[in-house]
Structure formats: structure tokens, C-alpha cells
N, C-alpha and C positions, 0 to 999 in steps of 0.2 A: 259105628264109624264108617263102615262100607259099604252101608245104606246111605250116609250121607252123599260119600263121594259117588256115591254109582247113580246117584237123583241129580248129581250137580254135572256129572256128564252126560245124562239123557238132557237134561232141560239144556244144555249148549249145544249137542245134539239139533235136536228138535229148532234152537236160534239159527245155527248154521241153515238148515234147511229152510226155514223158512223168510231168511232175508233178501234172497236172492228173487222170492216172486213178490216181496213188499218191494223190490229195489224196480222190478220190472213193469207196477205201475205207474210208474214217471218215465215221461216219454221226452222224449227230446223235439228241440227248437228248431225251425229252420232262422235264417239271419232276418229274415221279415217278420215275422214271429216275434222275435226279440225287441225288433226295433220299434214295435207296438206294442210291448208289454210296460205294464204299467204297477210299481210296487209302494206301499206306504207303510210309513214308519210310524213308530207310536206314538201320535201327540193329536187328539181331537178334543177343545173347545167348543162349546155350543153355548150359543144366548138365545134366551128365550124371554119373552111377555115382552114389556115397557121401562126404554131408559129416557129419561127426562132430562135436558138441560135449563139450567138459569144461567148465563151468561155474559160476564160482564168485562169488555177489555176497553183502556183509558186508552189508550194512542196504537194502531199499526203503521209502518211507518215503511217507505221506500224511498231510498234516496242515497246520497253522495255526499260524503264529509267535505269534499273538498272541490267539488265541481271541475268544472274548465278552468275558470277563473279564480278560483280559489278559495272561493265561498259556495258552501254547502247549500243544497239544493233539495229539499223532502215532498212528498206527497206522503199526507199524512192522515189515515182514518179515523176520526176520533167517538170517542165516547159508544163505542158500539153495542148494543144488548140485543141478543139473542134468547129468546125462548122458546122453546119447542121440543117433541121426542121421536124418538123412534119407537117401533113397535114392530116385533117380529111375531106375526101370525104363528110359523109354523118356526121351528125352528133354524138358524142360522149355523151351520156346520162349517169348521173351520178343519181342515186335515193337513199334513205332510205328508207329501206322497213324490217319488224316487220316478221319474221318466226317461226314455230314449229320446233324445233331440235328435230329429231326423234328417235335419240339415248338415250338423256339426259331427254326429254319432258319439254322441257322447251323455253321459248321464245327469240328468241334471235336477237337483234338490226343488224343491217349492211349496208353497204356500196354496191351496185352492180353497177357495169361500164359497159355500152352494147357498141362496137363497132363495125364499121362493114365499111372496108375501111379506114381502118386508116394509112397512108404512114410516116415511117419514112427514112429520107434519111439523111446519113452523108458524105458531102464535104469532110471531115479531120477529123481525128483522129488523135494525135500526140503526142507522147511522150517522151520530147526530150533526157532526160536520164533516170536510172533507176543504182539508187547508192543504197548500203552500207555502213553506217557510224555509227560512236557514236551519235550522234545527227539527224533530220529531214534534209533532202537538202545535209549532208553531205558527203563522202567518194567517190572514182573513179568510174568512171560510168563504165558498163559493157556492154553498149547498148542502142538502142533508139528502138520503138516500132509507124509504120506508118498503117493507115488504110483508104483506098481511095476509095471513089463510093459505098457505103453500102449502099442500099435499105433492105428494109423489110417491106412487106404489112401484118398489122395486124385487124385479124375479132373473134367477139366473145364476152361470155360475162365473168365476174370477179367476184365474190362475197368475200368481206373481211368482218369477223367477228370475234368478241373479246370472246373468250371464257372462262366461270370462273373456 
């Protein structure tokens, strides 16, 4: 028994003495320092290869129930199909990560997306009319709107934050 206790106050011992030089390699901040540090929280998502759309939406619609005059007013995209993908070469990193706003000094949450290689290609774009009406979908079309063989190689990074 006083072998136990006499081990259990060497090893606090021994803790005592040696936290004070783990303690002494953390060095402290100046205020500039601070306000360029940069910390992230635990939440990363990654997409990788190819995601594919087939898409198909019957009316997008813009407009005013009740206009000026009291009858509604729409600009109306109709019958749209889209198809095409995305393709992420290398992968796409999504993080939460805690910054200094340097203007405000204040801390502030966000969202960064790093990409690099990222291909989007669209087969078709298509839109098959593009009406006028009182209502969504409604009134003579004035046109259709086609888009064929769009590539776009996208690299870089995105930072979205909510600010108060």
C-alpha cells in the first residue's frame, strides 16, 4: 500500500515539474498575429469524379400578380431541359473554418470551397419558349433560346460568410 502511494506521488511529482516547460512552449500573440490567425472547425466534405444532370423544369416564371393596373404580368421560361455534368479532376474541398475580420475585429464563421480542375460541361441547354402572359406558362412565345457544347474549366478558392 505505501508503495502504491509513494509511486502515485512521484508520478505528480515528476507532472508538477514537467508542465510548466510543456506550458512554456506556447508562445504568445501580438494583436496582429491574432487578427491573421486563422482557425477551422470540424466539418470537411469532398466530391470527387462526375455528377451528371438530366433536367427538366415545365415553367420559370417572373412576374406580378397584380401589376399597375391590376392584371398580372409574367415573363415566363418555359419547357427548359438541361443536360450536362460536372467533373471534379482533383478533388473539391469544402471546410468551416473561424477568421479575424480585419475591418470589423470581430470573428467570423464561414464556409471556403478550394477547387482546382473542376470541368463543367453542358450537352444542352434549352429553352423551348419564352412567353408573356397574365399568368406563369401563359401568353405567345416570342422565341426559344439553344446552348450546345459549353465547357468551362473552373480553379480556385470561394470564401462565403454571413455578416452581422
Amino acid at each position: 500500500m505505501r508503495k502504491l502511494s509513494f509511486l502515485n506521488i512521484i508520478m505528480v511529482i515528476i507532472g508538477m515539474v514537467s508542465l510548466p516547460s510543456l506550458a512554456s512552449a506556447l508562445t504568445s500573440m501580438t494583436e496582429d498575429q491574432m487578427r491573421n490567425a486563422t482557425a477551422q472547425a470540424g466539418i470537411v466534405a469532398t466530391m470527387q469524379d462526375r455528377v451528371d444532370f438530366n433536367t427538366h423544369v415545365k415553367t420559370l416564371a417572373y412576374g406580378d400578380e397584380d401589376g399597375t393596373d391590376g392584371r398580372g404580368a409574367f415573363l415566363s421560361l418555359n419547357n427548359i431541359e438541361f443536360k450536362g455534368s460536372v467533373t471534379a479532376i482533383n478533388p473539391v474541398s469544402t471546410t468551416v473554418t473561424t477568421e479575424m475580420d480585419r475591418y470589423r475585429n470581430t470573428m467570423l464563421t464561414g464556409l471556403n470551397v478550394s477547387m482546382n480542375g473542376v470541368v463543367v460541361e453542358m450537352e444542352k441547354l434549352n429553352i423551348g419558349s419564352i412567353t408573356v402572359g397574365d399568368a406563369p406558362g401563359q401568353g405567345k412565345s416570342f422565341g426559344s433560346i439553344t446552348v450546345e457544347g459549353f465547357r468551362a474549366e473552373i480553379s480556385g478558392n470561394i470564401r462565403i460568410t454571413a455578416h452581422p
